[in-house]
N, C-alpha and C positions, 0 to 999 in steps of 0.2 A: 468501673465495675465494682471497686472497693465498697461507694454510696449504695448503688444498687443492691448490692447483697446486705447492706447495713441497712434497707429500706427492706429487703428481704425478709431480713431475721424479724424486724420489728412487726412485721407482716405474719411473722408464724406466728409471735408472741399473743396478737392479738387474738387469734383464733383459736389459741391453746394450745397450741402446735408445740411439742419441743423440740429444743438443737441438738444436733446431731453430736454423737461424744468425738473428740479429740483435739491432738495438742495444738493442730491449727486455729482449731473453732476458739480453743480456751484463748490463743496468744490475741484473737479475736476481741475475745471479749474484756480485754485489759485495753485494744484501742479504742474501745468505745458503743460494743455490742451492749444488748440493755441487761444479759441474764446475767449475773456475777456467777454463778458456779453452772455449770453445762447439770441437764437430767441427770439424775440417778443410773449408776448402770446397770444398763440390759431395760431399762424404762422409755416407752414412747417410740422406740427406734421403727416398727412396722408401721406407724404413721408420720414419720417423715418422707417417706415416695411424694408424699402430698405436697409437702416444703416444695420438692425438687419441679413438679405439676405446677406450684405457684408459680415458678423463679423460672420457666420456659414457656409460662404463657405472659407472663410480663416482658420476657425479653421479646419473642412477638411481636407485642402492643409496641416495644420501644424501635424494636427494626423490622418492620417488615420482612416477613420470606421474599417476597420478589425483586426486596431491593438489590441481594446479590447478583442475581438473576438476569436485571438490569443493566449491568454491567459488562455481563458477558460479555468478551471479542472485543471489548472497548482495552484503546492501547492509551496511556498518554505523550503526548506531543510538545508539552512544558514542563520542563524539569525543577519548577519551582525554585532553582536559585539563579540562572541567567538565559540570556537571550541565545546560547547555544540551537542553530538550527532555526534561526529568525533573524529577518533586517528589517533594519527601518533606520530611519535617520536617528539617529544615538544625542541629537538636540532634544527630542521630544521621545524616546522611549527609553523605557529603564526597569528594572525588577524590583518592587519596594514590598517590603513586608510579606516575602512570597508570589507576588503577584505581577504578571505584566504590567505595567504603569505607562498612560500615556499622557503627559500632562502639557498645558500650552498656558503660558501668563502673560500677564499685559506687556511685560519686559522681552516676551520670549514668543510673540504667535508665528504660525505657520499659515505661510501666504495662499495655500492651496488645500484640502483633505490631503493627509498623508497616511501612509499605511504602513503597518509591519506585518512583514510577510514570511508565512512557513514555508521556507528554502526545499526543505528535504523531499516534496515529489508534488504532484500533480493530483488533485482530486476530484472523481469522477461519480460514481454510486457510494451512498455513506451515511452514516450517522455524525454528529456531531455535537457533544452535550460541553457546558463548560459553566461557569459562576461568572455574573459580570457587575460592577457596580459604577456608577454614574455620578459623577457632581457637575453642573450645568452642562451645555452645551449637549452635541449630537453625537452619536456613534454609528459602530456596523460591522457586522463581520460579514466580509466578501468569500464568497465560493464559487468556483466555476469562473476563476473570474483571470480576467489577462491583465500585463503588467506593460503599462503604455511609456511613458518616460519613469525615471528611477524613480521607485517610493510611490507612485502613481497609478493607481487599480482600480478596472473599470468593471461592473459584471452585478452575477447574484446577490445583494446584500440582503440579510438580516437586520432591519434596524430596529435601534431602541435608542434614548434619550433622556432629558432630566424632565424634559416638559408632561406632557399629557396626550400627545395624541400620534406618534409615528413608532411606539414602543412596541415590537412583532410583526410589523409592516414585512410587505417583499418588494423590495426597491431594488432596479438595477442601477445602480452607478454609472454613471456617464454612457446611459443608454438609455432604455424605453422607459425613466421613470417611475413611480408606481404601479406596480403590476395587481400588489391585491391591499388593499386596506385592512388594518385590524377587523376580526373578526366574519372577514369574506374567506368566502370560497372562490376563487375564480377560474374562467377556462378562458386560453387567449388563443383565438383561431391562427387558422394557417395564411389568413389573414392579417391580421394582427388585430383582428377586433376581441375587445372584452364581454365574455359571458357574466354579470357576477352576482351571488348568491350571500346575502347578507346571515349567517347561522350564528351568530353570537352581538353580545351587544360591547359596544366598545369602552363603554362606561364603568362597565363591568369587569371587565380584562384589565383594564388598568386600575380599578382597586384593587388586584390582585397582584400590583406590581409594588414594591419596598422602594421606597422612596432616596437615595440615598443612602441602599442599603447593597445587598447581594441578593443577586435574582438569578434563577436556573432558566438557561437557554436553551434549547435542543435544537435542531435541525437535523432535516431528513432529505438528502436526494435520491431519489430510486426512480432512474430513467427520468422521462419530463415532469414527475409527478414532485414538489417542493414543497414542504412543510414546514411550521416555524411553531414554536411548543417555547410561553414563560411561563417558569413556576409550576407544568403542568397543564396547561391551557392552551390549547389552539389558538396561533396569534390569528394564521394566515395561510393560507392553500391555494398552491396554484398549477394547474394541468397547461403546460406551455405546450402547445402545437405549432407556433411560427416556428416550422423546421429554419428557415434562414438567419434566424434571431437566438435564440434558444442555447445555447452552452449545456454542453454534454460532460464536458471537462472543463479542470483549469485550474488557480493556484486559488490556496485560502490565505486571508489575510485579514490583518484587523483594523481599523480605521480611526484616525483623530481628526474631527473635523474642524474646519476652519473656524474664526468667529471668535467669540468672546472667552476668556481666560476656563480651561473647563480641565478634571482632569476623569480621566474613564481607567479601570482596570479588571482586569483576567486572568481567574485560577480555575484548577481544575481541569484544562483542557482534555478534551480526550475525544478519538477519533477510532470508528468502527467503520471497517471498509465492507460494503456488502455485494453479493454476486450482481452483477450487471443485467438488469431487464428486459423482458421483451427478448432474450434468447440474443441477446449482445456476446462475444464474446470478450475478454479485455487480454493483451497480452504485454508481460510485462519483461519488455528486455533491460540487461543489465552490459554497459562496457566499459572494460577494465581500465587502469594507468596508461598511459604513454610509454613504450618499449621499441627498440628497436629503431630502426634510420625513418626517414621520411619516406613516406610512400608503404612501410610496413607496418602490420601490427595495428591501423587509422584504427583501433576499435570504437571510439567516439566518433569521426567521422562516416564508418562504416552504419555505423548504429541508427545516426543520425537521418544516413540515407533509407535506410532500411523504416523507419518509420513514415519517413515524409509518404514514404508509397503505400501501406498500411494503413493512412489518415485517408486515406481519397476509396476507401473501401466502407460500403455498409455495412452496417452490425459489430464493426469492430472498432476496440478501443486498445489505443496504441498507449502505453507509457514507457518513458524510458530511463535511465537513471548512470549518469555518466563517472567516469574516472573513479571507478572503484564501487566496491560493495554499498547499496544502500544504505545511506542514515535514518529515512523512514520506518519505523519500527513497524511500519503496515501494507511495504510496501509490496507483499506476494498475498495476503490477504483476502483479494481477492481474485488474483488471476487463474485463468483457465490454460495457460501456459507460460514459460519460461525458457530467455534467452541469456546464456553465460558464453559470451564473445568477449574474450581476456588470457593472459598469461595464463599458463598452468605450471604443470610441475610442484616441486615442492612448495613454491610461493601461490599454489594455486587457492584464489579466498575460497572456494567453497568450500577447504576442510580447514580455513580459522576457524580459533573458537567451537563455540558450539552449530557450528552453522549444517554441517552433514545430517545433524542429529534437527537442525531445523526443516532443512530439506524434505529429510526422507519423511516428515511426518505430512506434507503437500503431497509429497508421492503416494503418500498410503490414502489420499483422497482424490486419486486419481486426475493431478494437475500433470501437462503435461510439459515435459523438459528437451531442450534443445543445446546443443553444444557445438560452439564452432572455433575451426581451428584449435589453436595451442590450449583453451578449454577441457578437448577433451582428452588431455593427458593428467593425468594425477599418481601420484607414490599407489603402487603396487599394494601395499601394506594399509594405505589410509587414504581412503577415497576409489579404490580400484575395485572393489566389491563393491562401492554404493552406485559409479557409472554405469556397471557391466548389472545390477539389477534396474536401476533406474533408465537407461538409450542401449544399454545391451551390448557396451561394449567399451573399450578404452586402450588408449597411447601407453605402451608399460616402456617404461625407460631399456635399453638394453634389450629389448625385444624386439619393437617397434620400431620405425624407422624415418627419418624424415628431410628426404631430399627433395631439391628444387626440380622440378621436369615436367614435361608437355606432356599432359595425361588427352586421348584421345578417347573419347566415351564417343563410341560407334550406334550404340543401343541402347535404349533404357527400357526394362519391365516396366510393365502396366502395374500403375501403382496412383495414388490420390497425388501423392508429392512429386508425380514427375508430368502429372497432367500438362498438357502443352509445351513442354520443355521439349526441345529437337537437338539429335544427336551434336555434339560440339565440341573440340577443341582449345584446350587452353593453360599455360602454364601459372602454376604454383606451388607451394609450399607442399605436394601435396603428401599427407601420412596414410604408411600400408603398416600391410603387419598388424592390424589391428588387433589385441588381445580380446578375441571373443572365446563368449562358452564354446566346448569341445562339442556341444551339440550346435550348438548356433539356433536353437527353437527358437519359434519365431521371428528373426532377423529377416527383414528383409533388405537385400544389398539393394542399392538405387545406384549410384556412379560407379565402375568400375573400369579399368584399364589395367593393361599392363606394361610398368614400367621398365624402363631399361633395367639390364642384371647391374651394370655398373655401379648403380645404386644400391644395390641390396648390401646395406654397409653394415647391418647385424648377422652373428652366425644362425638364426634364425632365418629371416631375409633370406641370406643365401643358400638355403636349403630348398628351396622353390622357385628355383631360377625361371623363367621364362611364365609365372603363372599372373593371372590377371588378380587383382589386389582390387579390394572393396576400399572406398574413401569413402563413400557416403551410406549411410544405413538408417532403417527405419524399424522400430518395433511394438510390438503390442502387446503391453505391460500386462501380468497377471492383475492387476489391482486398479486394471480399469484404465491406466492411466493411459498416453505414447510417449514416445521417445525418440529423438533426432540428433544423428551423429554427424557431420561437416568437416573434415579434416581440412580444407581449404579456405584462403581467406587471409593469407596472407598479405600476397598482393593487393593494395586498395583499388587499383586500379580496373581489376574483376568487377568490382560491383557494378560498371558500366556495360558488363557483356548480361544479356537477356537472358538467358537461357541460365548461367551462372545465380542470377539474382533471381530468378522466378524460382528455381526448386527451393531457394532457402524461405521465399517467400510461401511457398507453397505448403512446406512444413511447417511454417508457424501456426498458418490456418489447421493444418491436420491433426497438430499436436494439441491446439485448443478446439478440436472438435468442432471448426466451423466449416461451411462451406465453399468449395474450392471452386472456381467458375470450370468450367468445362474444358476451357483452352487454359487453365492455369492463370492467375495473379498478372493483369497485365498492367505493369509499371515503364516510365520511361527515366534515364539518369539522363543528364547531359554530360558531356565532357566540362562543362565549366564548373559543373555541382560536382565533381569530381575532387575538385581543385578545394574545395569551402569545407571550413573547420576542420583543417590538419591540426596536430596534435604540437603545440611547438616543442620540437627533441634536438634544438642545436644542431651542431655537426653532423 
């Protein structure tokens, strides 16, 4: 800025222009401004605006308006001094000078492509812009892409290289090969056959690539539609229609390829998550640490299940993100609702940190929120006003209550979330007492029972002896949004009962505004997928 303004001044000077009076401009012009003593005062000062008219249309010319612009909803993903939130074999990757480093030497190759991979979530609709630079050998950054043995990713690649001719390509990795050549457009049927459209020349594209140097990469996935952008440039476009082939999702990662001694590196990373295509919904559940004995609490195995049955539905994109609050700085982004199955109470993460005040700004664009079990308890003081605006209700310590018992739900109102769900029987953890508004506007109760008085272990509770108690609730947010309240779920063992797992199923869809088949979400558990990825809690 200092040159610039010293390019400035010189710039008034030449036009006649004089500088402005004061004691900054004077200590100015002792470091090296051209005027030894500043105008006369009260002289020339109504024709300095013009100075200021120079020195903002030069700055302009020197940045672009659009280039902030540009940026927008871009988060970054590399922290510029380590591999925090990436693996890869720690033989061949390392941060050198700011920058990802992937290097292989004649003393040191790697028997196979190897990749480092961004750990922190699953990438589905997105932008993807980053700096990359090349000495010999091949590169690529994977998207959408699955992770076969360790360090080993097969899928969407970006490629680029030191050579001449695979720089922008869209290569799938240890699958269909090239999909579009520099400078094509292509459509690949449901078939798998290639339409392809030659609209650039490729000659041309890669004079426009720094040899040896740093080159801007973009990438764009929005639905089947894939985009590859160097320096600016359409490398490569591709419209994928083989629904059976095709990756919708999956992990990013970057790649060092086999071969002759080569080293490739990566700054600037940055990832912009964008709404889901074609009227996709994406839903993004989140489960908490390990708590509590085996068999309680499974929030990761519960999660787990709860997805698998989610992925076997159209239009929806399941992501999930395990043992604790997201490290993905992007990863609510883009969802169209949210699952918080986890410990609550005072340890509950969504009032760490800044994260309520992250929340409620999703809430205020009407994403919708889902709470199960011990979730949706939170301190009265902090976090109890954001539940009871955001699902309409909340666990207040001392008020609320929460004992073990056979809650019998005789009947359920007609409602989206209880579509195909049939009256049922079954014991849990379950919470009454629910701290709702004194109007309850708009709540709508979905499970209800009433539990034994025995239980009614608050003086609250016991003021309402023999009265049937809401455990499940549903609302319709002023701000567009919905909201889903679940007191049960303790037992992991529930998630194999039908009717138990389809309303929570059925809420996800409701809360993200999608459509509920008519008989409700039909999923099957087994008894042995019951059993898979317990939480290990010792004793």
């Amino acid at each position: 800025m200092r040159c610039l303004l010293i390019s400035l001044t010189k710039d008034a000077d030449a036009f006649g222009l004089p500088l402005p009076p004061g004691e900054g401009w004077r200590e100015g012009v002792r470091s090296g401004f051209p005027h030894p003593n500043p105008f006369p005062k009260g002289q020339g000062i109504a024709r300095w605006p013009l100075v200021l008219l120079a020195c903002a249309a030069l700055l302009l010319v020197a940045k672009p308006r659009h280039a902030l612009a540009d940026d927008e909803g871009f988060r970054p993903i590399f922290n510029g001094q380590n591999l925090d939130g990436w693996d890869g074999n720690p033989k061949f990757w390392s941060v050198e000078d700011g920058a990802i480093t992937g290097k292989t030497t004649a003393d040191n190759p790697t028997k196979g492509n190897t990749f480092l991979i961004w750990r922190q979530g699953p990438v589905d609709d997105f932008e993807l812009r980053l700096s990359y630079k090349i000495v010999g050998g091949n590169s690529g950054i994977q998207y959408r892409s699955q992770e076969g043995d360790k360090w080993v990713v097969g899928g969407y690649q970006g490629d680029f290289e030191a050579g001449d001719t695979f720089s922008g390509i869209l290569y799938e990795e240890r699958g269909r090969g090239i999909l579009a050549n520099r400078g094509q457009k292509v459509v690949v049927d449901k078939n798998g056959k290639k339409h392809e459209t030659q609209v650039a020349d490729s000659k041309q594209l890669q004079a426009n690539i720094k040899k040896e140097d740093w080159n801007d990469y973009e990438i764009t996935a929005q639905g089947n539609h894939l985009i590859h952008k160097i320096n600016g440039k359409l490398t490569a476009e591709l419209t994928d229609d083989q629904v059976d082939k095709r990756a919708m999702t999956g992990i990013l990662a970057l790649q060092l390829h086999a071969g002759p001694p080569m080293t490739v590196q990566f700054k600037n990373i940055r990832l912009k998550r964008t709404r889901l295509a074609d009227g996709h919904r994406k839903i993004v559940m989140v489960a908490g640490t390990p708590s509590h004995g085996s068999g309680a609490h499974e929030f990761n195995a519960g999660t787990m299940l709860l997805k698998k049955c989610l992925d076997k539905l159209p239009n929806v994109t399941a992501a999930a993100y395990y043992n604790g609050w997201p490290a993905d700085p992007t990863a609510f982004d883009n969802a169209d609702t949210i699952l918080l199955y986890m410990d609550g109470g005072g340890g509950h993460p969504v009032i760490q940190r800044n994260r309520l005040a992250e929340i409620d700004q999703l809430m205020k664009k009407g994403i919708g929120l889902c709470c199960a079990h011990y979730a949706v308890e939170v301190p009265k003081e902090k976090g109890g006003p954001d539940l009871t605006k955001w699902i309409g209700g909340y666990y207040e310590t001392g008020y609320s209550i929460n004992p073990h018992w056979d809650a019998s739900f005789k009947s359920l109102p007609k409602h989206p979330v209880t579509s195909g769900v049939q009256p049922f029987s079954i014991n849990d953890e379950w919470y009454y007492n629910i701290r709702f508004p004194e109007a309850q506007s708009g709540i709508e109760p979905l499970l209800s029972a009433a539990p034994p008085d025995s239980t009614r272990g608050t003086e609250a509770a016991r003021s309402h002896p023999g009265r049937v108690e809401v455990v499940a609730w549903a609302v319709e947010r002023a701000d567009g949004g919905r909201g889903f309240g679940f007191t049960g779920g303790h037992n992991h063992v529930n998630w194999g009962n039908d009717n138990f797992r389809k309303l929570v199923l059925n809420a996800l869809l409701w809360t993200a505004k999608a459509e509920i088949p008519i008989d409700g979400v039909a999923s099957t558990v087994t008894p042995e997928e019951l059993t898979q990825n317990l939480d290990p809690k010792g004793k």
